[in-house]
C-alpha positions in Angstrom: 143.5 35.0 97.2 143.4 37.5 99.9 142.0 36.6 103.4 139.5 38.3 104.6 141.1 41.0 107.8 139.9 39.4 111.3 138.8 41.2 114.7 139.1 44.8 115.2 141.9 47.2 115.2 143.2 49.2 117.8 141.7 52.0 117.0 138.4 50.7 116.5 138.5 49.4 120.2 139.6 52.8 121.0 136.6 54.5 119.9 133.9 51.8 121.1 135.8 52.5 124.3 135.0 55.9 124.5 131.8 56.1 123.3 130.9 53.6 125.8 132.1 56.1 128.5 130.5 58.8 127.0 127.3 56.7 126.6 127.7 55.7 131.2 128.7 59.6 132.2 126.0 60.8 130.1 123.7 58.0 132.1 125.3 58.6 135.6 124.1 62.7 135.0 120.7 61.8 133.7 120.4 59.6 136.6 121.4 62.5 139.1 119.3 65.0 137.4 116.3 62.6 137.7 117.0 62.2 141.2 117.4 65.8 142.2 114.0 66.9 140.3 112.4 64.0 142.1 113.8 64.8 145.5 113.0 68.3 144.9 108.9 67.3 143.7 108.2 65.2 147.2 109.3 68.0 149.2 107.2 70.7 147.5 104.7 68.0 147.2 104.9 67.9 151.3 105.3 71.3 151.1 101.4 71.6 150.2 99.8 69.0 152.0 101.1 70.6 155.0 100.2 73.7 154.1 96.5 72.5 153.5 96.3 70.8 156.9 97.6 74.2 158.9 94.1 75.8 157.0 92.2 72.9 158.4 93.9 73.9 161.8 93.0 78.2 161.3 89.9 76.7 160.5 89.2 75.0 163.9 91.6 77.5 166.0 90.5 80.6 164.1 94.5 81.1 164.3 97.5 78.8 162.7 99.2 77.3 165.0 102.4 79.1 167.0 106.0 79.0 166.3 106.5 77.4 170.0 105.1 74.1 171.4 105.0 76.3 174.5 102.0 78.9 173.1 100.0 76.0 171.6 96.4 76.5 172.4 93.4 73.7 171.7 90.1 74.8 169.6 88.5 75.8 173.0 91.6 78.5 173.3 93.0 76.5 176.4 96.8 76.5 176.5 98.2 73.7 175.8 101.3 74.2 175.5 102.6 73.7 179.3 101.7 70.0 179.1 103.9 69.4 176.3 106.8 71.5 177.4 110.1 72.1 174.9 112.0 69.3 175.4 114.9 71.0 173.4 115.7 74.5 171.8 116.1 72.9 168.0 113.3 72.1 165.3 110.3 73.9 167.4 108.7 75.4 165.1 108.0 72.4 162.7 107.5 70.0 166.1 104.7 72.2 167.0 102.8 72.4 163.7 103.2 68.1 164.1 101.7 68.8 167.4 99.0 70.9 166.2 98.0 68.7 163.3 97.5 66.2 166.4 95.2 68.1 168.4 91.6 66.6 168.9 89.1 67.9 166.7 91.6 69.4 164.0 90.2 66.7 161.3 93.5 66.4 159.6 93.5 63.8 157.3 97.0 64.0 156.5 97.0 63.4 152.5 100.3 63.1 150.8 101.5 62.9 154.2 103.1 59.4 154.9 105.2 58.0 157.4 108.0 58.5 155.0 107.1 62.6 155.9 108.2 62.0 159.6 111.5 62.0 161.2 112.9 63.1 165.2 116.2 64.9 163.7 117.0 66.2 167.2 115.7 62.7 168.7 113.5 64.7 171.8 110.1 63.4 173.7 107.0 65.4 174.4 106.3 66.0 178.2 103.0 64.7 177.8 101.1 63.1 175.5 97.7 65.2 174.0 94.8 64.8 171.5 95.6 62.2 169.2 99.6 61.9 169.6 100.2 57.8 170.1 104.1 58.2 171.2 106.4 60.9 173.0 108.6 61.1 170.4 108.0 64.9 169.1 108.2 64.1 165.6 109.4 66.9 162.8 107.8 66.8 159.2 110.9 66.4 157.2 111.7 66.9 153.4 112.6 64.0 150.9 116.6 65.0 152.1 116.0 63.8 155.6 115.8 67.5 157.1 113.1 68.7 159.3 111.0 71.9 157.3 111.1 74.9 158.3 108.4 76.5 160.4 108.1 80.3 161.4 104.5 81.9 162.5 105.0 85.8 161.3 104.4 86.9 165.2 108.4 85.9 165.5 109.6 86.9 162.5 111.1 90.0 164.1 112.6 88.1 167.1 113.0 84.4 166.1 116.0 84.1 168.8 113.7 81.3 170.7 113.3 79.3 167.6 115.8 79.7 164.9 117.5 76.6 166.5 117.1 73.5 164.1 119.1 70.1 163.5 119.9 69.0 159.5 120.5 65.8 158.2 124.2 65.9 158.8 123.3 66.3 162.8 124.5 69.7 162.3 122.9 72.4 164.4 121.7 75.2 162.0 120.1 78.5 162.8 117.4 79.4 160.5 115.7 83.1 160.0 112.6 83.9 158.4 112.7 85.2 154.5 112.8 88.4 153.4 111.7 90.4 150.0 114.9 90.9 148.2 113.0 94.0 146.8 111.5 95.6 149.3 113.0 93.7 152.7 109.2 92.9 153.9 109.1 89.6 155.0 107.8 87.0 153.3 104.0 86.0 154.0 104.0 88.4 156.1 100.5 88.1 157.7 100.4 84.0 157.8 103.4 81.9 158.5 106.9 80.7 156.1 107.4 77.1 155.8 110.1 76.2 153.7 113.1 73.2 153.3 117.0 73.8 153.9 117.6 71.7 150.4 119.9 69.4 149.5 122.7 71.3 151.5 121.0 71.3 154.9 121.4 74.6 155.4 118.9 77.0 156.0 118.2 80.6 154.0 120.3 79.8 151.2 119.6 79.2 147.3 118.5 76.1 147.0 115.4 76.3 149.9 112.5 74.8 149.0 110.1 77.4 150.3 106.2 77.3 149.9 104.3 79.7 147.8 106.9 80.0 145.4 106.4 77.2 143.1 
């Protein structure tokens, strides 16, 4: 009487083996992919709700706000700006819409904007402290890779020199410039303002920017 073959061969550990390692790489790329598209919803997601509270600020100002803390003007059209100063040449264009959103009588209500949406990248304090600001840290809206967004009013979209100065999640000083039609070289939004994210690389005006109004 025969008896019956025990345990596996070789090659039948072999091939568990590999599919097994098949089965985890396919998991560790699903995982990554799920990541990424997350990463890449919260910042469009921000994207928006900042975008809606700079309306409610044109609404009140009859203007959205400046690219420079220094040029920030209240609802009465009394500058601002002087109290707050520019602590630093990096992230001012994204400090100053935080600023702004601050102001008394804005009425921002900051939906889908949590304290998870705040950072100080460049770590600077406000000179003073106006409307409904609770700290002198000059805060930057940041995107769900840790880097402040992108902020340009379209009056300095010719000559962003002054504010083209911006600090990534690496700690790396990056210059950014406002977008341009690849078509027709106009700039983007050209009569309102570009906000947009440097992405997962940190670095500004390359492919993978996150930039509003267009998705």
């Amino acid at each position: 009487m025969k008896r019956t073959q025990q345990g596996f061969s070789l090659i039948e550990i072999l091939v568990v083996i590999t599919i097994l390692g098949a089965l985890a790489a396919g998991t560790a790329v699903f995982l990554q992919i799920t990541k990424r598209k997350k990463a890449q919803f919260i910042t469009q997601q921000r994207l928006t709700s900042i975008s809606v509270e700079l309306e409610k600020v044109k609404g009140a100002t009859g203007r959205y706000p400046p690219t420079s803390t220094s040029s920030l003007k209240d609802a009465a059209g009394v500058k601002i700006g002087q109290k707050v100063g520019e602590p630093n040449e990096t992230n001012i264009g994204i400090e100053t819409v935080y600023i702004a959103l601050n102001m008394t009588g804005m009425n921002t209500d900051w939906a889908g904007l949590g304290e998870d949406s705040l950072g100080n990248v460049d770590e600077d304090e406000v000179g003073e402290m106006i409307g409904e600001l609770k700290t002198n840290f000059l805060f930057e809206f940041i995107d769900a890779y840790g880097n402040p967004f992108v902020y340009f009013k379209n009056n300095d979209y010719k000559e962003p020199g002054k504010v083209e100065g911006y600090v990534n999640y690496k700690l790396e000083t990056v210059k950014a410039a406002p977008i341009t039609e690849e078509k027709t070289q106009n700039f983007f939004r050209r009569n309102s303002y570009q906000l947009f994210s440097m992405g997962p690389d940190g670095q500004p005006n390359t492919e993978d920017d996150i930039v509003f109004g267009r998705f």
